[in-house]
N, C-alpha and C positions, 0 to 999 in steps of 0.2 A: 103454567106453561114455561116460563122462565127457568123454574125450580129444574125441570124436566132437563132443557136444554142447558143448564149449568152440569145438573151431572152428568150429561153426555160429552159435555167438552172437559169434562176432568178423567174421564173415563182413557179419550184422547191422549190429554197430559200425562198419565201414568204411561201410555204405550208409547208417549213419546219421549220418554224418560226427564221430566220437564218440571221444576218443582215447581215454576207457575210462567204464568202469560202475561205478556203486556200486548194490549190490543189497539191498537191506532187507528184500523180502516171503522169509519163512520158506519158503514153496514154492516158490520160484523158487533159494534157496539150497541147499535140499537138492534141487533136480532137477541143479543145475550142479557143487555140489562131493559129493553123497554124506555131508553133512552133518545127523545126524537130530534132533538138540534142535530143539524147540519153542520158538515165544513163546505163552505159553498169556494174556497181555492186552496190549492197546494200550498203547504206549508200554515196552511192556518186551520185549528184545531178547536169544540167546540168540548175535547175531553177527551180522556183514556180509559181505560178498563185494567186492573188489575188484579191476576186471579189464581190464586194456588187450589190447594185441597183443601181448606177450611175456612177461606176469607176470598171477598170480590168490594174489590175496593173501586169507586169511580171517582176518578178526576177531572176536575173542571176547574172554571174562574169565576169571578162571581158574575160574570153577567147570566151563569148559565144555572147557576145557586138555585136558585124556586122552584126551577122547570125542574131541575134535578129530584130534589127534594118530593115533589108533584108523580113525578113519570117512575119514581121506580122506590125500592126500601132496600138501597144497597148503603152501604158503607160509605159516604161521599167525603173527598179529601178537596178543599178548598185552595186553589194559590192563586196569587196576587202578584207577585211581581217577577219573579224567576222562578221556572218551573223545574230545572236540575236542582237549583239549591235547596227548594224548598221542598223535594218531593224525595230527596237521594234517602235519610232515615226511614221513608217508609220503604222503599224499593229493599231497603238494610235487613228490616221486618223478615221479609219474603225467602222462601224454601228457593236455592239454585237447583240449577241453573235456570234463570229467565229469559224465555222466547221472545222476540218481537215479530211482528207482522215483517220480513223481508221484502214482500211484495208489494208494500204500501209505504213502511215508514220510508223518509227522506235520509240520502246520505248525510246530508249535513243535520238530521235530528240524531242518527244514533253518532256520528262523530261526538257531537255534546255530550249526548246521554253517556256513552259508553267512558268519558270522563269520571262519571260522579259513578259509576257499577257496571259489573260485566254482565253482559247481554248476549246471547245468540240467535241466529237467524233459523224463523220455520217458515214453513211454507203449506198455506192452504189449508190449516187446522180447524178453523172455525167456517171456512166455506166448505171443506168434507159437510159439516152437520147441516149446511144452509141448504144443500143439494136435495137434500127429502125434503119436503112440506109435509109438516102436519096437518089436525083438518082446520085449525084457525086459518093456518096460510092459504088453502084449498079454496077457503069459502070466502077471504078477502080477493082474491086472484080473482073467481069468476064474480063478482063483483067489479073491478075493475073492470075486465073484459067485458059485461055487458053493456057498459056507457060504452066501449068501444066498436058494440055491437051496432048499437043505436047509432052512433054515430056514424056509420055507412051508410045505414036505411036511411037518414036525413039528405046526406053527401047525394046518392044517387036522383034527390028532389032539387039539392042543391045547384049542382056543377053544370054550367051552361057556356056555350062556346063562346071567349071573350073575357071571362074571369082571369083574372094572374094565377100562377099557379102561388106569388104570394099571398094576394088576397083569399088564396084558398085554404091556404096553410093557416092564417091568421083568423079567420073564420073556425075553424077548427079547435085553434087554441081558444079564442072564446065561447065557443059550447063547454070545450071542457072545464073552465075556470068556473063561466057564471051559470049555466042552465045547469051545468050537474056537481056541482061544489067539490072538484077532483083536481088534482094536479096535473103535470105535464109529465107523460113519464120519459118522454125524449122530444123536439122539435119535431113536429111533425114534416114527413116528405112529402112532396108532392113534385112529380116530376110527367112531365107529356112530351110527346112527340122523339124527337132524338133525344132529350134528357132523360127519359127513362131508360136509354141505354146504359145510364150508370147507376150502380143500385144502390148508393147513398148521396143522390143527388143534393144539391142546397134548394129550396124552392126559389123562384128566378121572375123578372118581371114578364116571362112569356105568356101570353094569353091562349090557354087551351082551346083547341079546334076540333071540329067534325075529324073523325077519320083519321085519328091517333090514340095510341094506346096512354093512356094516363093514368101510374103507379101511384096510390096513397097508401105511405105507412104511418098508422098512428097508433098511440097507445096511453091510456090514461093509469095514471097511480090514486089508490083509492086505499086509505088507514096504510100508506107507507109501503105498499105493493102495487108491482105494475101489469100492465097488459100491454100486449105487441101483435097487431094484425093488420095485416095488407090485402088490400083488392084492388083489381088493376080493371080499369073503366074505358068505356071506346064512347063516343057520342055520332048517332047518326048510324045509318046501315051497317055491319062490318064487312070489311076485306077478307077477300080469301086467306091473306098473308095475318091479320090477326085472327079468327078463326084459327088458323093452323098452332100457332103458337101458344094461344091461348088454351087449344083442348090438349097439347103436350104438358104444358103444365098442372093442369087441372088432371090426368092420367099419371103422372107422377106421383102428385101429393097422394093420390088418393093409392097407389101401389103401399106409397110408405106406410101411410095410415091401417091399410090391410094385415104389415106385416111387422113395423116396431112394436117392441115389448121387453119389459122386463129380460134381463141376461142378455139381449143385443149388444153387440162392441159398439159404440159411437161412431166409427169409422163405416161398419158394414149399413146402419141408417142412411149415413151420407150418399153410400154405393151404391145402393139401392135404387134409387134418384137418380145419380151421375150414368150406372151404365145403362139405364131406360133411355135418357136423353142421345148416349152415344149410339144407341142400336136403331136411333131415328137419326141420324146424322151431323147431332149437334153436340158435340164432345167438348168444342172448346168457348160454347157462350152460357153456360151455368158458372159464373164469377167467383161466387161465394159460397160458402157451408151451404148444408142445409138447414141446421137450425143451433138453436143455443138455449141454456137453462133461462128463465126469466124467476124473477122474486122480490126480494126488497131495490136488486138490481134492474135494469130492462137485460142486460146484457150479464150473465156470470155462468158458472160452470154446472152439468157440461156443456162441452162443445159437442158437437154434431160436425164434425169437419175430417177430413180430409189427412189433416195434420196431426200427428202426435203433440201431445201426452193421448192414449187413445181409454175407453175406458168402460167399466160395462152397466148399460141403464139399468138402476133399482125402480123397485116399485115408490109408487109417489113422489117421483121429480117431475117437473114440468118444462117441457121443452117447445119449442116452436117447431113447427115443418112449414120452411118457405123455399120450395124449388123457385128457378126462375130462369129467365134463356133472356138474354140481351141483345142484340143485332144492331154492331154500328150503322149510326146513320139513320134506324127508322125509330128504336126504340125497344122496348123490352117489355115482359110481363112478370108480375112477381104474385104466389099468392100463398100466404102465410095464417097459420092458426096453430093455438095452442094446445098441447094434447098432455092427457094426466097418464103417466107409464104405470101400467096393471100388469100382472102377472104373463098373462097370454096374449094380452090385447093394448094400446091405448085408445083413451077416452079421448075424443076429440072435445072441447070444453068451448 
């Protein structure tokens, strides 16, 4: 799998006129070498990739030395106490011009770096390849996604008027940690009443109630992939004003799902959504996109928005479809699922 995705990104390098790459962003490291440490802040590194046309070399420190050794059968280069000094001979090694991640590395790391060898900026090389999933990613994804499945089915036994919408979020994080041995792929939201007017609310010590709409977005990462889905919840009778909003959104999703596919622009997905809402008279309370890639990320490309760079869905990315309508003051509904892009169709997953 690895082998696969190495010559695909050298493939890259050659069209990107690029005798090799230096790789910084943490998901882009572990999609190409199987490398699973973390940088869990800016500015602190857990390793590097470096990679021409017939060498891929990882860099680390030794705390990260075994794991390395363990996770992957690359070329591993060792430092210790300065990482320009001790790493500039092997950078020397390397076919020019050398890439760096632009959109990742720190000003102040290529100031240093660019010290000890010259370097130039790319942009988006190794997330191009991240954007298809294969069928490892395919099958780890709905994996994920089904603990996030379960996890509504539970929530809906769960959620009774009176809980916090922390204690609900916090609830949530421990099903995921201890009942299904999964990570966190984002804080979970939980937002009721007027806090679901905003669609990435904080969960707050308000105590959900009868007779308001209550947004949960959650999503679990399972073998270093995530899942993202949202259902919005009422408790007690509903209002005609949830009803209303409720079947506009759920009429939406389900337009989109009818009609993205493979060669759609990203933009025209989004449209699709936005002028349904407009032609029911709600043009300016859908907030955000409608959806975005998910992967080793919760959040990466593409986008599904509104906004340029625009672009056109291939087969086997996975993208989210979460239309949503907000209304200061009462609240909002959001409802979100993941969908695999096929040729004619997507798979709703």
């Amino acid at each position: 799998m690895y082998e696969v995705r190495l010559k695909r990104l050298r493939e890259l390098l050659s069209e990107n006129n690029l005798g090799a790459l230096f790789v910084s962003n943490p998901a882009n490291r572990r999609y190409l070498s199987g490398f699973t440490a973390e940088d869990h802040q800016v500015g602190e590194s857990a390793g590097y990739l470096l990679i021409s046309q017939d060498r891929a070399v990882l860099l680390t420190d030794p705390r990260y030395a075994e794991r390395a050794k363990k996770e992957t059968n690359w070329q591993i280069n060792i430092y210790k106490k300065d990482f320009f000094k001790e790493t500039v001979s092997l950078f020397e090694e390397f076919p020019k011009p050398i890439g760096f991640e632009a959109q990742h590395l720190t000003y102040r790391f290529y100031q240093k770096i660019s010290e000890f060898i010259e370097v130039i900026p790319t942009k988006n090389i190794v997330e191009t390849l991240r954007k298809i999933k294969d069928k490892e990613e395919i099958e780890t994804i709905k994996v994920a996604l089904s603990i996030a499945k379960k996890l509504f089915l539970e929530l809906e036994r769960f959620l009774r008027a009176g809980k916090t919408e922390k204690e609900i979020a916090w609830w949530i994080e421990e099903k995921i940690r201890k009942e299904y041995r999964a990570e966190l792929a984002f804080p979970p939201i939980v937002a009721s009443g007027a806090n679901a007017a905003i669609p990435h609310a904080t969960p707050s010590e308000k105590p959900i109630r009868e007779k308001e709409p209550i947004i949960i977005d959650l999503g679990a990462r399972w073998n270093g992939y995530c899942s993202d889905m949202t259902r919005t919840f009422y408790l007690g009778e509903k209002d005609e004003t949830f009803k209303k909003i409720y079947n506009l959104v759920a009429k939406a999703q389900s337009l989109v799902f009818s009609k993205i596919c493979a060669g759609m622009m990203t933009n025209k997905a989004d449209t699709i959504a936005r002028e349904f809402f407009k032609r029911q008279n709600y043009k300016d309370e859908f907030l955000h996109s409608l959806g975005h890639g998910v992967g080793i990320l919760v959040h990466e490309p593409p986008s599904l928005s509104p906004r340029e760079p625009f672009e056109k869905l291939q087969e086997n990315m996975i993208v989210t479809v979460e239309p949503g309508l907000y209304l200061e003051g009462w609240g909002g509904v959001r409802l979100e699922d993941m969908v695999l892009i096929k040729k004619d169709k997507a798979i709703v997953l």
